[in-house]
N, C-alpha and C positions, 0 to 999 in steps of 0.2 A: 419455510422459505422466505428470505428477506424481497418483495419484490423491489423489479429494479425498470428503472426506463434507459430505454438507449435510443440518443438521438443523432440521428445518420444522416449527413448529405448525402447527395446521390452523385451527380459529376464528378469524377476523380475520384471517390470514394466509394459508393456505395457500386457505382458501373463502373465496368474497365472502359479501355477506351473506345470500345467496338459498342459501347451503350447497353451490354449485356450483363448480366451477372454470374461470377464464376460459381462454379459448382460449390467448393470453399463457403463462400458466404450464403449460398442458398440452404445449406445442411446446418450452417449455425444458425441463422434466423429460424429455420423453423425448430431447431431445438427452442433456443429460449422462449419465442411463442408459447410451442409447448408446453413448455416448464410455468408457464402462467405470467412473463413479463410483459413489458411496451414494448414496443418500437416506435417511434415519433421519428417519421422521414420528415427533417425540418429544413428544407429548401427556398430557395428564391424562385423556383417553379410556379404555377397558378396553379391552385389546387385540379380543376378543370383538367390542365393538362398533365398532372402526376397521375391522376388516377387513370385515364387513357394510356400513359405512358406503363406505369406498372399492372393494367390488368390482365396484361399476358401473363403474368409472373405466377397469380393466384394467390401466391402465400399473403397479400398486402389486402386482402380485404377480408380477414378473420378479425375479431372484434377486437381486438387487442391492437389494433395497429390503427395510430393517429396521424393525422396529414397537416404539417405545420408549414404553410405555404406564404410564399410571396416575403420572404425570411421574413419568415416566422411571423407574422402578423395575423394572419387566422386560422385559426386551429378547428380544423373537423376530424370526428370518427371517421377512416376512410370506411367502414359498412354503409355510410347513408350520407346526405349532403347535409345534417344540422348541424350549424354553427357554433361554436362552444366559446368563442372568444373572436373579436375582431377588429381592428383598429386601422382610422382610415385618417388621410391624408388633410388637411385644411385647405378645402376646396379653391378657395380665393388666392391662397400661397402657390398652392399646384399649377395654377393656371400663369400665375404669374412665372416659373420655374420653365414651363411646355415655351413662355413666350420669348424667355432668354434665349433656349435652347436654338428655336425657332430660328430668333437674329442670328447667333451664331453660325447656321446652317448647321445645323445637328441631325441626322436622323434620331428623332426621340419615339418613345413606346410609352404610353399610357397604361396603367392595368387595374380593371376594378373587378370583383369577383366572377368569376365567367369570361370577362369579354377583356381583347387586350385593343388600343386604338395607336396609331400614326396619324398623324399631319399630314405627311408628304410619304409616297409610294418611292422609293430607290431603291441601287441595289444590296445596299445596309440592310433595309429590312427585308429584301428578297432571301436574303443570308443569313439575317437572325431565324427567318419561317424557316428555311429550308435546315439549318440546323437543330433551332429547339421542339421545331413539329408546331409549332402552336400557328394559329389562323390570327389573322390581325386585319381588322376594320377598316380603312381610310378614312380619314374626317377631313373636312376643308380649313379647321381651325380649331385651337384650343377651346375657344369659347362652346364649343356645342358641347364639353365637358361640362361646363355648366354647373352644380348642386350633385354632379355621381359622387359617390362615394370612392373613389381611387383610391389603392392600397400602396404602388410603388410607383415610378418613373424612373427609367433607363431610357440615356444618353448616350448612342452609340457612337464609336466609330472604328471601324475596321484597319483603315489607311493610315490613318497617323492617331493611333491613343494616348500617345505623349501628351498631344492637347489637351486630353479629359481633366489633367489635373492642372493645368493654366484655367479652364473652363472651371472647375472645381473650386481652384484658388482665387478667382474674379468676384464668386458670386458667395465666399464662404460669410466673410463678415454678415449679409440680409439676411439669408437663408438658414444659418444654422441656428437657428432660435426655434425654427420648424420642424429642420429636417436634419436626420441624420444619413449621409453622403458615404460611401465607401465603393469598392471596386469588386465585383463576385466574376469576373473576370480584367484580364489585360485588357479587354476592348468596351467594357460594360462599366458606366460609371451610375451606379443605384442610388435614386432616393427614397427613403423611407420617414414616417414618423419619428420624432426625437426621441421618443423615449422607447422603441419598439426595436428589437432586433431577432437574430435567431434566439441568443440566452436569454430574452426575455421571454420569447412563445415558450421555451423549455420550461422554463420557470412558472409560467402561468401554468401549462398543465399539469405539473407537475403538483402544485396546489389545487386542481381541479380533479386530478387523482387520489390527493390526499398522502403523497407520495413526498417524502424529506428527497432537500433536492441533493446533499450527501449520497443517496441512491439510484444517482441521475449518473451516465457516462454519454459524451458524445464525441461524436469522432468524425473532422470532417480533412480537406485539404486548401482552400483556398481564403483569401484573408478576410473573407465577410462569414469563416468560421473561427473567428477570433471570440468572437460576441459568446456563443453556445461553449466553446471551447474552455475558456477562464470560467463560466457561470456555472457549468458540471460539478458536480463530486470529481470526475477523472475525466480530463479532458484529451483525446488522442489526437495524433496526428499520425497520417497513413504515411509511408515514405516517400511517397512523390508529392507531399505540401509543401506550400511556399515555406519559404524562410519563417518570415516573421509568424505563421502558426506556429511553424513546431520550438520557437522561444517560448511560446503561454503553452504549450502542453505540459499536460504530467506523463507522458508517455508517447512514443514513436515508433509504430508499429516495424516490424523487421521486415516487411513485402511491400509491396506497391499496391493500386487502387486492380493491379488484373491480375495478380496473386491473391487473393483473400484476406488483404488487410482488415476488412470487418470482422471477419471469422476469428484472427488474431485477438482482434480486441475484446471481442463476444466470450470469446475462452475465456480469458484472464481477468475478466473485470466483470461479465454477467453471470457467467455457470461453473464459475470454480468456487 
């Protein structure tokens, strides 16, 4: 058997929209489990909150399954919390970034392994808790970030996200020397490390496996899986992804993310 990794977002793709997983994808995952492959759930999630998120599920903490979180920036075994790879933001730039945002009046989200932090309490971030489940900190200012190690920062706005990419295009010329900026939602404008995205966590593990990345498939829907998408062997797109994925895919599943489009892809690219 050729092993193989397949790497999954989880919003619009791996859960339908009810946050659930359909029957469909739960009977192909744990075949190929089974059958001795990866799974790398490679999300913009905190590792933290993926593994709360999927412990109901069971199937996500057999050894074989990797948690490539805060896209993709570090990668743990989801069986135990040791870190296999992890790359962090330049603290001095970060801070500077928290303070533009700040001016702007932005609701922004700090995140470093564990712990996610706010500036200012609104009801932006009552909206992002109350939708991604995750707990968030207040802090009086960016500065008490200080020397942490932060992995991402998200610039919210719920009201008018039109502006993220004025706000985006204001601060591209400083910033992008640092950081690389894209969108993992309509209201969500992400920063990450320059040289770090999903297709590079994929990539790293998949040399930490020992694993040609030709035997790598990932399949995601939204455009901060463009990265993991092109970087695959076979890059999928579910049918309800934006546009601009399903131009870099090699393939576009026939179902949506609450039909089993993983289960689709799983068939045809991991256990056929």
């Amino acid at each position: 058997m050729t092993k193989k990794i397949l790497a999954v977002d989880l919003d619009g793709t791996l859960f339908d929209d009810e946050k659930d997983i359909c029957k469909a994808n739960m009977e192909a995952l744990d075949s190929m489990l089974s059958a001795g492959h990866i799974l790398a759930v490679d999300t913009g999630r905190p590792t933290h909150v993926m593994k709360k998120i999927l412990h109901p599920f069971g199937i996500f903490e057999r050894e074989n399954v990797y948690l490539l979180g805060y896209q993709g920036t570090i990668g743990t075994k989801a069986s135990d919390d040791e870190i296999i790879f992890g790359h962090y933001l330049d603290n001095e730039m970060a801070l500077k970034l928290l303070h533009y945002s700040k001016d702007a009046g932005y609701s922004t989200l700090a995140f470093e392994y564990g712990n996610i932090y706010s500036f200012r309490h609104d009801s932006a971030i009552d909206k992002y808790a109350e939708r991604s489940k995750e707990k968030i900190t207040i802090i009086n200012s960016p500065e008490e970030l200080a020397g942490h190690k932060l992995t991402k920062v998200i610039v919210l706005d719920f009201d008018n996200s039109d502006s993220l990419f004025d706000f985006q295009a204001a601060h591209e010329d400083e910033l992008s020397s640092e950081f690389l900026s894209m969108f993992s939602d309509v209201c969500f404008l992400e920063y990450i490390g320059k040289n770090t995205n999903k297709g590079e966590g994929l990539k790293e593990l998949a040399a930490h496996l020992d694993i040609p990345m030709e035997n790598t498939v990932a399949c995601g829907d939204e455009r901060n899986d463009i990265f993991m998408v092109k970087m695959a062997g076979v890059g999928v797109a579910v049918a309800n992804a934006r546009d601009e994925l399903k131009a870099e895919a090699d393939y576009i599943t026939t179902v949506d993310n609450n039909n089993g489009a993983v289960a689709e892809a799983i068939n045809k690219f991991i256990l056929n």
